[in-house]
C-alpha positions in Angstrom: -20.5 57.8 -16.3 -22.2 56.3 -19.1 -22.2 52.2 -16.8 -23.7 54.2 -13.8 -26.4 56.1 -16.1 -27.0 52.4 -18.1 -27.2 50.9 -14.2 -29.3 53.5 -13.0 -31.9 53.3 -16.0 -31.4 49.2 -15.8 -32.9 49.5 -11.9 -35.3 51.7 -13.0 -36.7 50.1 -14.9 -37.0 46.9 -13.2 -38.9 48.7 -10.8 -41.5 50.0 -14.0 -42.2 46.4 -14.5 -42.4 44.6 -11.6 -45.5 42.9 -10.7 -47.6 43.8 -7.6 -47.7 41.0 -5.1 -50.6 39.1 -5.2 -53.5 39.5 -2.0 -57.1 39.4 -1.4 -58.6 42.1 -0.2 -62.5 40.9 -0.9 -64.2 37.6 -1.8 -67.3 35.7 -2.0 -68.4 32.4 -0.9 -70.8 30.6 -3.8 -71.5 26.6 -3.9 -69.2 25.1 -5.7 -70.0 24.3 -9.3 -69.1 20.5 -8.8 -72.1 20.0 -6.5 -70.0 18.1 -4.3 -71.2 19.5 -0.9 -68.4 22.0 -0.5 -68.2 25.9 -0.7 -65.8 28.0 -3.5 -64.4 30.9 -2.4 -64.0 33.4 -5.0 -61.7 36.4 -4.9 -63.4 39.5 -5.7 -62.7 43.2 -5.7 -65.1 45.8 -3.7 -67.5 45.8 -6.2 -67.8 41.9 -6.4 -66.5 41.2 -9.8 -64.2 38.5 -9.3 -60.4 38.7 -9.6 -59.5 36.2 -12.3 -55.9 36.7 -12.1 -55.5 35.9 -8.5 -53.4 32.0 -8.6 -51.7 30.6 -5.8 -52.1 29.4 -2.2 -53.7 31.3 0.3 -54.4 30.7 4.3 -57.8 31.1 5.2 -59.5 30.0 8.6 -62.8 28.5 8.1 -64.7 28.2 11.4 -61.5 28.6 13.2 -59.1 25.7 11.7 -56.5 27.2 8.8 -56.6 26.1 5.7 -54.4 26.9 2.7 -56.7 27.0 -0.4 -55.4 27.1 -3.7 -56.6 29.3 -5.8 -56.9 29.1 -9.6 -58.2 31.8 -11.9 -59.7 33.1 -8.8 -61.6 30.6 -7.1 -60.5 28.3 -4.4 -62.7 25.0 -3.2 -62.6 24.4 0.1 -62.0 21.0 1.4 -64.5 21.1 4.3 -68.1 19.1 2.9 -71.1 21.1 4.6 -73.7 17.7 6.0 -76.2 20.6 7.3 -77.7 24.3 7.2 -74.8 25.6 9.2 -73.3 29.4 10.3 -69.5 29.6 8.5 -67.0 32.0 9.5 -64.3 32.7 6.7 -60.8 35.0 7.2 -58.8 35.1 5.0 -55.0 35.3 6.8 -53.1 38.4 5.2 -50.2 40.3 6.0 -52.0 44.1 4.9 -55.9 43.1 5.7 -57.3 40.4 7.5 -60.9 40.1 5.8 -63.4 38.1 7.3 -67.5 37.1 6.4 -70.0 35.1 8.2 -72.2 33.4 6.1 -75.0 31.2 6.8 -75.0 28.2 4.3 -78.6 26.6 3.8 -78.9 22.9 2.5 -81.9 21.7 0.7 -81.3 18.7 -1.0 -77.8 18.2 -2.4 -77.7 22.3 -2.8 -76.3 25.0 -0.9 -77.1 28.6 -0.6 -74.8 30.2 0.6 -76.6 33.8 2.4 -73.9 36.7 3.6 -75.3 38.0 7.1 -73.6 41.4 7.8 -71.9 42.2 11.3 -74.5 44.8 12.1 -77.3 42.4 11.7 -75.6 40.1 14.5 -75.6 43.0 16.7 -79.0 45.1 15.6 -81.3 41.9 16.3 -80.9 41.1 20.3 -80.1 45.0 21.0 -83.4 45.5 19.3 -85.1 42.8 21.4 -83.4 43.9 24.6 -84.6 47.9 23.8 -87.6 46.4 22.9 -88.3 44.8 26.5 -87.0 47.5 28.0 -89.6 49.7 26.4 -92.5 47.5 26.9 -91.7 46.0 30.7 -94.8 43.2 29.7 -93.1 41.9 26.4 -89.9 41.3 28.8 -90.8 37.4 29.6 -91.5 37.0 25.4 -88.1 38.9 24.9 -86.3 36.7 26.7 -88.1 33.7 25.7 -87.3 35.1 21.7 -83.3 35.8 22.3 -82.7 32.8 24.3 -84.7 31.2 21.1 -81.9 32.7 18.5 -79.1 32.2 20.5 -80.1 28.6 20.6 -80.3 28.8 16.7 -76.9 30.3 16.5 -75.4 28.1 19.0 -76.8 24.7 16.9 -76.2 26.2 13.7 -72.2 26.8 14.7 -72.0 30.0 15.5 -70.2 30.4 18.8 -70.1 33.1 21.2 -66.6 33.9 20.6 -67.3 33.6 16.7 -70.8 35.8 17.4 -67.8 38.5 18.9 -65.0 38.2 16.5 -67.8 38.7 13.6 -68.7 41.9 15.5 -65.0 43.3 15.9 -63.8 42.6 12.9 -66.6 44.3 11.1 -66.0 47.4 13.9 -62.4 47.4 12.4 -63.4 47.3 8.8 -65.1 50.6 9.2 -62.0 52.3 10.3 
C-alpha cells in the first residue's frame, strides 16, 4: 500500500510541476533593432507586453511562404529584407490558434514603420464608398474612379485579393 500511495503522490506530482507547452497566441511586428531592412516579430500577450520567455522555433507564413523563425527571449527576425513600402500578411501556424495581422510596412530611408491595419478597416473603406455611391447616384463615376484607385494601391503594395479575403475571415473568426 505504502509503493502505490509513494507512486501515486510521485505522478502527482510530476503533473504539479510540469511546464505548459510553449505557443503564441499574440504578437507584434516592430523593425528590427539591427536596421538591417527586416521586420522582428515579437511575442506578446493580449495586452502587448511581450512574452520574454517564449524560445524556440516557430512556423509562421509571411505573405504566404512558411517560415520557421526562431525565437529568443521573445523576438524572432525574420529573414525576408523589405526593398519597398509594402502590405505584409503574418500567421503564425499553431495547433490551438492560428493568429494572423496585416500590416502595412512604410520605408523612408533605411527605416521601417511598421503600421497594424485592422480587418474591419479592409472591409469598412470600399463598403463605405460603394454605400456612398449608392446614396449619391452623381458621386458613382468618382466612387468607382476612388476604389478602383485603392485597389490598385493594394494590389502594387502586395496585398492580393485572396490575402485582402483571408485578412477579412480570419479576423471574422477571431471574434468568435
Amino acid at each position: 500500500m505504502k509503493t502505490l500511495l509513494y507512486f501515486f503522490t510521485l505522478f502527482i506530482s510530476g503533473f504539479a510541476f510540469a511546464q505548459e507547452g510553449q505557443h503564441i497566441n499574440y504578437f507584434t511586428v516592430k523593425e528590427n533593432l539591427l536596421k538591417g531592412e527586416k521586420l522582428a516579430i515579437i511575442a506578446t500577450d493580449s495586452l502587448d507586453v511581450p512574452q520574454e520567455h517564449i524560445n524556440g522555433v516557430f512556423s509562421f507564413s509571411v505573405n504566404g511562404f512558411r517560415q520557421d523563425l526562431r525565437f529568443n527571449d521573445g523576438v524572432a527576425v525574420c529573414p525576408l529584407q523589405i526593398e519597398k513600402s509594402a502590405f505584409v500578411f503574418i500567421k503564425h501556424i499553431n495547433d490551438l490558434k492560428s493568429p494572423s495581422k496585416i500590416y502595412y510596412v512604410y520605408k523612408k530611408d533605411s527605416d521601417l514603420y511598421p503600421y497594424a491595419i485592422n480587418w474591419y478597416i479592409l472591409l469598412i473603406v470600399p463598403l463605405g464608398l460603394i454605400l456612398l455611391g449608392y446614396l449619391f447616384r452623381r458621386l458613382i463615376g468618382i466612387v468607382i474612379f476612388v476604389l478602383m484607385l485603392l485597389f490598385y494601391f493594394y494590389y502594387s503594395k502586395g496585398l492580393s485579393i485572396p490575402t485582402f479575403f483571408e485578412s477579412i475571415v480570419d479576423g471574422i473568426r477571431n471574434i468568435f
